[in-house]
C-alpha positions in Angstrom: 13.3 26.0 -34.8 12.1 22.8 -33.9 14.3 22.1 -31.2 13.4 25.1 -29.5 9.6 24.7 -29.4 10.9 21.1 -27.8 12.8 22.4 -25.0 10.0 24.9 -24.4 7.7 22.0 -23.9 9.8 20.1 -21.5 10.3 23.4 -19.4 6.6 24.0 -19.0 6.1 20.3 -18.3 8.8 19.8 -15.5 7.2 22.9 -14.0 3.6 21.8 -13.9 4.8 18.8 -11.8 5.5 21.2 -8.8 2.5 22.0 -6.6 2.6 25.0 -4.1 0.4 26.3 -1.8 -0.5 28.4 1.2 -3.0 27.2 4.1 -4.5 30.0 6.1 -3.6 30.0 9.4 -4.6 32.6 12.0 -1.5 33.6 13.7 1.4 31.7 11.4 1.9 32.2 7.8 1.8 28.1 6.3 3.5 27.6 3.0 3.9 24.0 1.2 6.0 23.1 -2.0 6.1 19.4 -3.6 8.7 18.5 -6.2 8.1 14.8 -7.1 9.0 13.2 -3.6 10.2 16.4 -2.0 8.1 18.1 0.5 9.1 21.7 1.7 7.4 23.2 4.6 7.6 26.9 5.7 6.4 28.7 8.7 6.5 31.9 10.4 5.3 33.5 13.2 5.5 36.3 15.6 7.7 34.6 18.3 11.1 35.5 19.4 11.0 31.7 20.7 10.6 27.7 19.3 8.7 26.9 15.9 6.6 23.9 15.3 5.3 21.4 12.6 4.0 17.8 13.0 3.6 15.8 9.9 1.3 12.8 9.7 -1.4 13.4 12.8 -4.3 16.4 13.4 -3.1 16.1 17.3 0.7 15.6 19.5 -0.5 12.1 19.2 1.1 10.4 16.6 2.5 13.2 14.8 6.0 13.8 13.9 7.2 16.9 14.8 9.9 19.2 13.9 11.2 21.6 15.9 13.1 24.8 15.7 14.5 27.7 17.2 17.6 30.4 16.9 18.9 31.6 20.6 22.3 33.6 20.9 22.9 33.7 17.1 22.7 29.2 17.0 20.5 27.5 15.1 18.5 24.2 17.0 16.3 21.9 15.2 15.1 18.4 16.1 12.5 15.8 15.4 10.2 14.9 17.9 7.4 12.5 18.2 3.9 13.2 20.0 2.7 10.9 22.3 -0.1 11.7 24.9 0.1 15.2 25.1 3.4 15.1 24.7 6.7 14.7 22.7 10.0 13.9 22.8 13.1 13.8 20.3 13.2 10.6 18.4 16.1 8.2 18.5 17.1 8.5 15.7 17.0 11.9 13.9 16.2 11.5 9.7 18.4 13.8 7.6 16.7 16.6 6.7 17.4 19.9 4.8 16.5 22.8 6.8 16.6 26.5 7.8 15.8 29.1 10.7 15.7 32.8 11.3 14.9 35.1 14.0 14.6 38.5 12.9 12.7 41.6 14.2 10.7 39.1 16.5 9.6 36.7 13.4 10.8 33.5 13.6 11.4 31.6 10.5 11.5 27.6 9.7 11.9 25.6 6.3 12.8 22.0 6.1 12.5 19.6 3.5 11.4 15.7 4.0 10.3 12.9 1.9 6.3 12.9 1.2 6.4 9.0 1.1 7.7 9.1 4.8 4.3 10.5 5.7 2.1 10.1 3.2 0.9 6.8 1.7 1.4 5.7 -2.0 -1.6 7.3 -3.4 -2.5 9.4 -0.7 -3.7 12.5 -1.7 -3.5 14.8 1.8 -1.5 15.1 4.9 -2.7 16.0 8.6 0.0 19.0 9.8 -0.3 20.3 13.3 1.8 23.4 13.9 2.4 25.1 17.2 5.1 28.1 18.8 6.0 29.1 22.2 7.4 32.6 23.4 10.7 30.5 24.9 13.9 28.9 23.1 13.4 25.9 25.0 12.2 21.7 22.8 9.9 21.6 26.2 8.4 24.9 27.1 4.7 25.1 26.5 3.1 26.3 23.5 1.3 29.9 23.3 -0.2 29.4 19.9 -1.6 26.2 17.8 -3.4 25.3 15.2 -4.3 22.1 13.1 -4.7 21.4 8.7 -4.5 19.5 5.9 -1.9 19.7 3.2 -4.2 18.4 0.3 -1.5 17.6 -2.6 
């Protein structure tokens, strides 16, 4: 019986050690999930064209942004960073777990980086931008944004 009421305890444990939330956005539904180091980011929106979410800046300045969008049935995603008023795909692109949809004019992005790559040791929030455009285009203008904070 004892070993039971132990097991128990560790499940209950390793779950408190997740943190979720939502941040209310007015025209994209925001979701965030962190697992220890793991940071999973969802969006959606009412766009038939490109997804957006910059990590580490309240502007295109200084953000890093990544990018998504389904055209023709093929998924595109990319990491961008903001300079000016502007962005452009990084050099090198960081590995990162991820997934799109379009369906019924929704489109759909979840990807999965490291909190330490954007967050300091200690830091307990993180400046998001997130934007969306009507096009499947990584340079067509965006119709919608909006700026938060993930507070962990």
């Amino acid at each position: 019986m004892k070993k039971i009421i132990f097991i128990l305890v560790i499940i209950v444990s390793a779950t408190a050690a997740i943190a979720e939330n939502t941040i209310d956005l007015d025209k994209a539904d925001f979701e965030w999930i962190l697992d220890g180091d793991d940071l999973t980011i969802s969006i959606s929106a009412e766009t038939k064209g490109w997804i957006a979410v910059g990590l580490g800046s309240s502007r295109m300045d200084g953000s890093t942004m990544f990018f998504g969008f389904v055209k023709n049935e093929t998924v595109y995603f990319e990491e961008h960073l903001g300079k000016g008023h502007s962005h452009k795909k990084t050099e090198v692109q960081r590995p990162v777990v991820y997934e799109l949809s379009e369906v019924n004019g929704i489109t759909s992005m979840s990807f999965t980086v490291s909190k330490s790559d954007f967050a300091g040791s200690g830091s307990n929030s993180l400046p998001v931008i997130v934007a969306w455009g009507t096009r499947d285009s990584f340079t067509s203008l965006h119709r919608y944004r909006d700026a938060a904070e993930i507070i962990f």
